[in-house]
C-alpha positions in Angstrom: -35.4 -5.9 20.2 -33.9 -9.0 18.5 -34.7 -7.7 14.7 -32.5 -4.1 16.3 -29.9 -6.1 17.5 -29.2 -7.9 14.3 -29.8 -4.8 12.1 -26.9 -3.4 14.0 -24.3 -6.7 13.8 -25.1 -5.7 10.1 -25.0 -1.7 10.3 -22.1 -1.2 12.2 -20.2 -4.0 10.6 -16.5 -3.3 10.7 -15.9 -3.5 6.8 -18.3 -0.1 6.5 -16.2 2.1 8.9 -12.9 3.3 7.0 -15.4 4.1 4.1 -17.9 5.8 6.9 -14.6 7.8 8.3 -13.9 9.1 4.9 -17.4 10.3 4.2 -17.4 12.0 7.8 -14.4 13.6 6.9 -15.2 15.0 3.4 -18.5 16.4 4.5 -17.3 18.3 7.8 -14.0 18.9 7.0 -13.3 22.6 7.1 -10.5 22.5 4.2 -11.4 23.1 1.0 -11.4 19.9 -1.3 -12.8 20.2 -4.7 -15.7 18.6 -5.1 -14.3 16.5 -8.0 -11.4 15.6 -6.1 -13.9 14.3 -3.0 -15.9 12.2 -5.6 -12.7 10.2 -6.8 -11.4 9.7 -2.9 -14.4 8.5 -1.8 -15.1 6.1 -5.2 -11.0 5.1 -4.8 -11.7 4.3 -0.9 -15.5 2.5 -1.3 -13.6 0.1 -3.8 -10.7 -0.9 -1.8 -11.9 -0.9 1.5 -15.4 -2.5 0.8 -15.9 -3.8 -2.7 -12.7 -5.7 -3.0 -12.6 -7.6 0.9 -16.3 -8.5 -0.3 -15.2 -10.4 -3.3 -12.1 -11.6 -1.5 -14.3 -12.8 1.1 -16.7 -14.9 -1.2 -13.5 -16.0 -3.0 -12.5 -17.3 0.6 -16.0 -18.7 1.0 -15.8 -20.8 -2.2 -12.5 -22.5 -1.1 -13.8 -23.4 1.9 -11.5 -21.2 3.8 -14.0 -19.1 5.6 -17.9 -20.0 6.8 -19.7 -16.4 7.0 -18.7 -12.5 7.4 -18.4 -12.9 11.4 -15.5 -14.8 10.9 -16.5 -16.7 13.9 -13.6 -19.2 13.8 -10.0 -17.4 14.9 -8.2 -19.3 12.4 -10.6 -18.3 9.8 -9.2 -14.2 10.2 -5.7 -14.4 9.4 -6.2 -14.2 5.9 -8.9 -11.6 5.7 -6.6 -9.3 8.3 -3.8 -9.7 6.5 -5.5 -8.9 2.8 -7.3 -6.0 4.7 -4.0 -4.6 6.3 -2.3 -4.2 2.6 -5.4 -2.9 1.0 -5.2 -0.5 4.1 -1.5 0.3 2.8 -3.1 0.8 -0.9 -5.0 3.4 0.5 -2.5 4.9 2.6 0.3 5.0 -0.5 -1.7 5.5 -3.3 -4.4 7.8 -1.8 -4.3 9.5 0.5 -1.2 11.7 1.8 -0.2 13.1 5.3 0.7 16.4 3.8 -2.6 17.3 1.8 -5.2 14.7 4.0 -3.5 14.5 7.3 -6.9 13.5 9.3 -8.0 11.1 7.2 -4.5 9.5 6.5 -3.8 8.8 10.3 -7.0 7.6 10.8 -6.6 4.9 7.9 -2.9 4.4 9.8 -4.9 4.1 13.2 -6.9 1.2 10.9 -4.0 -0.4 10.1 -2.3 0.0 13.4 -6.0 -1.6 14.8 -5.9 -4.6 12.2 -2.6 -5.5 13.1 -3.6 -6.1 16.4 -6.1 -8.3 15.6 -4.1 -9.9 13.5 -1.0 -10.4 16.4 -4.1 -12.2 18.5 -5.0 -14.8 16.0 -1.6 -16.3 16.5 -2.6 -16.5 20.0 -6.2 -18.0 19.0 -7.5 -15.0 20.9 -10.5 -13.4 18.6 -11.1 -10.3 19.6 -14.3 -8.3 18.5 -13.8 -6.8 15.1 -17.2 -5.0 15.3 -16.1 -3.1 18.1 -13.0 -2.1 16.8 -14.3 -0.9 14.2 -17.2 1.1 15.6 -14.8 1.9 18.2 -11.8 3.4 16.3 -14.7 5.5 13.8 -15.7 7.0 17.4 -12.5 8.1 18.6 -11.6 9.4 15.3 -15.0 11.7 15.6 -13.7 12.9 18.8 -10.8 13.7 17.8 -12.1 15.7 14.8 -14.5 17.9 16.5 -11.7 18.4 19.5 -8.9 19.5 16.6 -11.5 21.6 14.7 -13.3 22.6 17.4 -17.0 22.0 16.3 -19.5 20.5 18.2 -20.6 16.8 17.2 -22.1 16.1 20.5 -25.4 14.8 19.0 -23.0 12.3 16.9 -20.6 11.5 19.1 -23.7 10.0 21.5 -25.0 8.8 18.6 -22.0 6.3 17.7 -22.2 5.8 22.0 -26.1 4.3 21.5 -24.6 2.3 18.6 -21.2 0.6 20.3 -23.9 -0.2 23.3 -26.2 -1.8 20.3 -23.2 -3.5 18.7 -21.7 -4.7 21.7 -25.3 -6.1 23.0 -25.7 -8.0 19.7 -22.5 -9.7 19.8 -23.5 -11.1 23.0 -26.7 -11.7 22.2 -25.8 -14.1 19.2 -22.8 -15.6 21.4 -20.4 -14.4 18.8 -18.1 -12.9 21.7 -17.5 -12.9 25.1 -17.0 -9.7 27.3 -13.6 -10.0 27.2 -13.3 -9.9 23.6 -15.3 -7.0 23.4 -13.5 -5.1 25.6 -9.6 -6.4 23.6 -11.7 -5.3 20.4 -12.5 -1.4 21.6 -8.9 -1.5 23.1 -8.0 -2.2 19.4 -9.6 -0.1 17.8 -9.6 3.4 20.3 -5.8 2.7 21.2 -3.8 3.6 17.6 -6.5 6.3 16.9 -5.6 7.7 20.4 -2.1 7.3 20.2 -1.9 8.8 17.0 -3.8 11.8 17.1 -1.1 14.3 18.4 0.6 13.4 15.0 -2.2 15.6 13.8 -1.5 19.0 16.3 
């Protein structure tokens, strides 16, 4: 059970869920993309949501500004959210459009909306589970997209359910986060996706 809950701290780690949203999107998606076109949105989004917060991170690492990818220290996060939360922007202005990828596009806004958030509580030295927010906005988003395209993604849905019990079990196992920060970090992440998807009716 211990080697399960570490694989998922790693899994389900926030910095794979805007890329892991995309991919959901382009596969199921019942509008026709080109398959070209889904190749270069996908590449565009892999490199700016994950590649570039990696080497930013080990950048931050070398200067001594940050200790690991948990970010375990509150003051440690305002950096990384803030970096994330414009390359967030990139994607939103140089990306992907409302008009031609409205789904997608509010759920890199509900992202953004999400990273602020955590970013407002490091000024209160509250440090709120990103891995949850994360995990938690990717499976309100899901919902959302089988409820507006009315498929059934039960079996996924569930699926993300097993893995936010996981996620949230291995945070607590590893003492990286109280309950409480748990439960700010799914407000977090489920609130702007919620909020924000009767932009998409």
């Amino acid at each position: 059970m211990k080697g399960i809950l570490k694989i998922a701290s790693y899994v389900f780690h926030p910095i794979w869920m805007p890329f892991a949203g995309s991919l959901l999107y382009f596969q199921l998606t019942p509008r026709f993309f080109p398959e070209e076109v889904i190749k270069a949105k996908l590449l565009a989004i892999s490199i700016i949501t994950v590649f570039i917060p990696i080497v930013f991170f080990f950048l931050l690492k070398n200067l001594g500004k940050v200790s690991s990818m948990n970010l375990s220290e509150v003051k440690e996060r305002k950096w990384p959210l803030f970096f994330f939360g414009m390359l967030t922007l990139m994607v939103l202005n140089q990306i992907l459009d409302r008009y031609n990828y409205p789904e997608i596009y509010f759920y890199f806004l509900g992202i953004l909306g999400a990273t602020l958030i955590a970013y407002i509580f490091t000024f209160f030295k509250v440090k709120i589970s990103l891995h949850m927010m994360g995990l938690a906005g990717f499976t309100m988003f899901l919902i959302a997209f089988s409820r507006y395209f009315h498929m059934n993604l039960i079996l996924a849905t569930s699926g993300l359910f097993i893995a936010l019990g996981l996620t949230a079990s291995s945070r607590l196992y590893y003492k990286a986060h109280t309950n409480t920060e748990l439960i700010l970090g799914i407000f977090a992440g489920v609130l702007p996706q919620f909020l924000l998807f009767y932009y998409w009716l």
